[in-house]
Steps between C-alpha positions, in 0.01 A plus 500: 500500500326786745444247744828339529704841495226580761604179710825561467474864637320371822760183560778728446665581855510897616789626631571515866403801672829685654437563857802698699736341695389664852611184695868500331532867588417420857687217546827673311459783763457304782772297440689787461437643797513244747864472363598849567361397876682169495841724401417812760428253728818309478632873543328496891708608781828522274711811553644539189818678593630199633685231332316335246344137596413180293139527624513860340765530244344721164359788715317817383370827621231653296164598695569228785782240538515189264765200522543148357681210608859405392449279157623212696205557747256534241605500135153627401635877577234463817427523886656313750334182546354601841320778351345295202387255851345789648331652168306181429788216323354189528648260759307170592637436819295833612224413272437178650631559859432854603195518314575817224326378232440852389854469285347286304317829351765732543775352326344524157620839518818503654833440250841371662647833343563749226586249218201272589268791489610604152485179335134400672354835396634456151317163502187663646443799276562236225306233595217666733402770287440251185259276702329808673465719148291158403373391802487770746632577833258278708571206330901591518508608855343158606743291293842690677331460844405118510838442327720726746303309782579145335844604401586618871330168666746268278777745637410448836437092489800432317746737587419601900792610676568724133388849472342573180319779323183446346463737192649235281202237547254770417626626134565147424154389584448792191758317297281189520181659464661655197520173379177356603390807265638421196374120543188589543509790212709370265320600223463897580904543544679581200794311528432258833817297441708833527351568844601123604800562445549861661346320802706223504819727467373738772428214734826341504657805563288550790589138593864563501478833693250300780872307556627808643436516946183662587334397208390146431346247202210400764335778486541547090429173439177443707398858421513483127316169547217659704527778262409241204215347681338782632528696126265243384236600803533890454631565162231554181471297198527778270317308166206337753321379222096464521467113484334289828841297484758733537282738791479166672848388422663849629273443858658150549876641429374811767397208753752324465790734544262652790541157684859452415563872680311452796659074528825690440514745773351221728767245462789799490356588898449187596913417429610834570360443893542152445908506485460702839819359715625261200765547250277641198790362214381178547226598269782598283844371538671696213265763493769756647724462230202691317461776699857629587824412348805729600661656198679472320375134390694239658752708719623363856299665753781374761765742335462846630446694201463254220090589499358816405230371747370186706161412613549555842405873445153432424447270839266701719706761682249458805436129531434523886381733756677731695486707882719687608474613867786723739496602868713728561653683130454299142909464503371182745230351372323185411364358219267201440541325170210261426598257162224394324606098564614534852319441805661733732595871441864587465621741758806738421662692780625757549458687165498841406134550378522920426510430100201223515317537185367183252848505349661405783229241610576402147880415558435329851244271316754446187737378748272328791211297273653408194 
């Protein structure tokens, strides 16, 4: 009787050790930040005793100069779309054809506004500081960067002339790994079927708000799948066990999902530079109908006013290069407009060139390359 209470004692599983959530913190403040940069920055150059302009409509004066867009510009309560281009938003076409693959990186921090920040962080400190009490901040911090990475390269193969924000991908890549957690310790949570559930609610609800322009259902769908894969190559077993079977049986799962990360990021290169110059929704005929819908559901985007607001706001407000050049005074200048699929620069003159700035190389490429 000794021996078996004595067996039982050394089978029985010991609670997790709670480790704090340093990488949450950081990430909640750094995503915080770089949105009070993305909103100051929108703010740039703006006197604000002038009228008030769609690119800077909510404006605010406290310690430096703050502004959002119109709602119909961005209903996110964000930047301008210019300024989320020049803060990091990921756009394929420059990606792939100018080479700035460093927004692949800096978009899993950047939010298309106010309302997107909330509701991520909410999903953050709820979901990233359960996995890193239990698994620590390593572990964590690895997960949200190889899904904000795989997230943002769906973005940009799918959706290239779209600009995008890539802080989405990354706490949905947690989402999944959430639920690679509970599969593979479903015997040390409580009540595993409630947490299904509370992940399945708070995944279509991120689903339906990735409908919404500068957010889109590539980069939460391949990021909570990268998520689940790569929770079963960092994340513990929390009852190992002591038999030969299982030790050997949790190194195969770790291989496995070790191959199926590194395969994954392979192929997702190889067709992200592979669409170069071809028309990436091929790959995906009715894939756009996942990532923006104007709202509400089912309105006529050909009636002005009928939609709260279209897709075309989250096209890349800078989907071609601009110069622009004057001789004499910038009331009679020139500028060169180079389209991403044409062969020839566009040349405008005369134009008055004294207000050049990316929002106005954003209009003259709204107008010239679409």
């Amino acid at each position: 009787m000794a021996a078996a209470k004595a067996k039982q004692k050394i089978e029985e599983p010991e609670p997790p050790e709670q480790r704090r959530a340093v990488f949450t913190t950081i990430a909640v403040i750094a995503c915080t930040t770089v949105m009070g940069m993305e909103l100051r920055q929108n703010a740039a150059g703006v006197d604000f005793g002038k009228p008030i302009t769609d690119d800077c409509h909510f404006r605010m004066d406290f310690h430096g100069q703050f502004c959002a867009a119109a709602l119909s510009i961005n209903p996110l309560f964000g930047p301008a779309g210019a300024v989320l281009v020049k803060m990091g938003g990921v756009s394929g076409a420059r990606i792939v054809d100018q080479g700035e693959v460093w927004r692949l990186g800096a978009a899993m921090f950047l939010h298309g506004g106010v309302l997107h920040l909330l509701i991520n962080m909410a999903a953050l400190l709820g979901v990233g500081r359960q996995l890193e009490h239990i698994h620590g901040s390593m572990r964590v911090g690895c997960i949200y960067t190889l899904s904000g990475l795989y997230g943002a390269i769906a973005s940009a193969t799918f959706a290239p002339e779209t600009l995008s924000v890539g802080a989405s991908g990354a706490i949905f890549g947690l989402i999944g790994a959430c639920l690679g957690d509970i599969i593979f310790n479903w015997d040390m949570y409580p009540k595993p079927c409630a947490s299904l559930i509370w992940l399945t609610f708070l995944s279509a609800f991120q689903l339906v708000l990735g409908t919404m322009p500068l957010l889109d259902n590539f980069a939460h769908t391949f990021g909570f799948g990268m998520g689940l894969v790569s929770s079963l190559l960092f994340l513990k077993r929390l009852n190992p066990g002591r038999r030969c079977v299982a030790t050997c049986s949790r190194r195969l799962i770790r291989l496995i999902a070790a191959i199926c990360v590194f395969l994954s990021f392979s192929i997702a290169f190889g067709v992200m530079y592979g669409v170069r110059g071809a028309d990436a929704n091929e790959l995906c005929p009715q894939c756009s109908k996942i990532s923006c819908m104007p709202f509400p559901w089912g309105c006529d985007v050909e009636q002005p006013g009928a939609c709260w607001w279209t897709c075309d706001t989250a096209k890349s407000p800078i989907s071609c290069t601009g110069r622009a050049s004057f001789s004499t005074q910038p009331s009679n200048g020139t500028v060169e407009i180079g389209c991403s699929d044409a062969l020839a620069p566009i040349v405008l003159h005369p134009m008055d060139i004294s207000g050049w700035s990316d929002d106005y190389l954003a209009h003259l490429c709204r107008d010239l390359c679409d």
